[in-house]
PLY file of the C-alpha trace (Angstrom):
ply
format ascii 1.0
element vertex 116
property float x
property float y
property float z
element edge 115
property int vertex1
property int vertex2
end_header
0.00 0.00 0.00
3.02 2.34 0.86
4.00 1.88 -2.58
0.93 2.91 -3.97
0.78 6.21 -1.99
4.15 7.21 -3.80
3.47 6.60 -6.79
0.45 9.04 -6.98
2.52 11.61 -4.85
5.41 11.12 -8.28
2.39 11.33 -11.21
0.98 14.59 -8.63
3.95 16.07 -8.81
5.02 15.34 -12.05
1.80 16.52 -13.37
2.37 19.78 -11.29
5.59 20.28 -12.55
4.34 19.67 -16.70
1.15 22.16 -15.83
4.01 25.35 -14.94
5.83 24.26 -17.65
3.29 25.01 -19.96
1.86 28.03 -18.01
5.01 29.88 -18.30
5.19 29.20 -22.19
1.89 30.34 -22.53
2.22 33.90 -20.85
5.40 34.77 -23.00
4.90 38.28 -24.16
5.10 38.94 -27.72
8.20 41.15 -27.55
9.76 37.60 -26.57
9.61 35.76 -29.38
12.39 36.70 -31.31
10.71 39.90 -33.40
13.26 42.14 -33.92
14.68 44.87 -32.34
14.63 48.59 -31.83
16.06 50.30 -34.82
16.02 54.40 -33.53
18.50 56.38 -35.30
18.79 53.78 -38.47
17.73 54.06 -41.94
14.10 52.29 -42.46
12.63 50.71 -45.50
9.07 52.67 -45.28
7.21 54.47 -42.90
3.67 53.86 -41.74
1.20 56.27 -39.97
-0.98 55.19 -37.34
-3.45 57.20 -37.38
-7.02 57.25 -35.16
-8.64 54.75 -37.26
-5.91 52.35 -37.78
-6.38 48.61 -36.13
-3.88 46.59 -38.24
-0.68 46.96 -40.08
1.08 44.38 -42.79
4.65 44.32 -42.55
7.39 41.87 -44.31
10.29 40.06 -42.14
13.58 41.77 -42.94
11.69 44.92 -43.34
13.08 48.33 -41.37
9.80 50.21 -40.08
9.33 53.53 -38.87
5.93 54.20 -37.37
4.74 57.58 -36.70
1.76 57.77 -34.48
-0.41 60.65 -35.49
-2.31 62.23 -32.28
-5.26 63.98 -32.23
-3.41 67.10 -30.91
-1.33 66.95 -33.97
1.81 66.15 -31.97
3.39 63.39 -33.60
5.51 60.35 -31.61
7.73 57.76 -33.46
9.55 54.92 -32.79
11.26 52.14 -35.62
11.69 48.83 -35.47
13.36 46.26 -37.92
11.46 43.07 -37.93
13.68 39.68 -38.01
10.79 37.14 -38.37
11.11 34.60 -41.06
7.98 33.55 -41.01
4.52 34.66 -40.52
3.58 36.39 -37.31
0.92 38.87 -35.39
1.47 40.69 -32.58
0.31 43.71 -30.76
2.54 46.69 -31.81
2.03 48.24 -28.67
3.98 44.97 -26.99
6.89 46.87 -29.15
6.52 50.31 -28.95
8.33 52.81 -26.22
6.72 53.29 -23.28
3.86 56.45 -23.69
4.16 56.12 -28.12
1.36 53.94 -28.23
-1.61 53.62 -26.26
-4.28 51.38 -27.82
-3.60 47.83 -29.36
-2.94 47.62 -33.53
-2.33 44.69 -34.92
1.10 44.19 -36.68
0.68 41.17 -39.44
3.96 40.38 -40.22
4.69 38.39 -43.70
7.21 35.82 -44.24
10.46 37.58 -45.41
10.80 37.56 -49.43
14.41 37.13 -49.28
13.65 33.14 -48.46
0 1
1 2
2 3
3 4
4 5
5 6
6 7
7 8
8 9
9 10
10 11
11 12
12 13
13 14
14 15
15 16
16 17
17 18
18 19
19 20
20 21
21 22
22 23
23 24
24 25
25 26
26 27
27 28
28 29
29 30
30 31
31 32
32 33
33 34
34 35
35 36
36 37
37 38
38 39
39 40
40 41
41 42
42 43
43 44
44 45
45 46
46 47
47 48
48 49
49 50
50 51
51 52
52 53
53 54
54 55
55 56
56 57
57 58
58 59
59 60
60 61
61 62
62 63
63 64
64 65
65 66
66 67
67 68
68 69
69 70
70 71
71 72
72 73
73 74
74 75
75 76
76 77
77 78
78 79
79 80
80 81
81 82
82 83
83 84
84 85
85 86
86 87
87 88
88 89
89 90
90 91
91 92
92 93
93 94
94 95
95 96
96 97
97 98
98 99
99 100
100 101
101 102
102 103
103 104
104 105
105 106
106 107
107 108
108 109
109 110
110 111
111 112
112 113
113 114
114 115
């Protein structure tokens, strides 16, 4: 019976231990999964507006983005960001933005990169 009892206390444990596992991948932010980096100061490839009525943007990996975020007040912010995903991604841009350049989530679809 003894052997029994430790047995379930193993699978209970083990089960406990698989369950965080898969919590912790789960609540990975989407600024940690390899989508680039900040590119401030760099050449870009294009620039988008995000303007009032903007929910989603399409982007290619490789590409070199500067986004301008058009307030209502007419004072501009800005922030650029090279993307580095080979393949096919969404995220929330404000995930990526600075802290205070964008307060509402937009949708950033980014396309596999052309150069593979």
């Amino acid at each position: 019976m003894f052997k029994g009892k430790r047995s379930t206390t193993v699978a209970t444990l083990s089960a406990s231990v698989a369950f965080w596992l898969l919590a912790s991948c789960a609540s990975t932010s989407p600024a940690n999964l390899d989508l680039g980096t900040p590119a401030d100061g760099r050449s870009y490839d294009r620039k988008v507006l995000i303007g009032a009525n903007t929910k989603f943007v399409n982007v290619d990996g490789g590409e070199v983005i500067k986004f301008v975020v058009q307030e209502p007040d007419g004072a501009d912010k800005s922030f650029t960001w090279r993307f580095s995903k080979a393949r096919e991604a969404v995220v929330d841009l404000s995930a990526l933005a600075p802290n205070g350049v964008l307060s509402r989530p937009i949708k950033v679809v980014v396309g596999p990169d052309p150069r593979y």
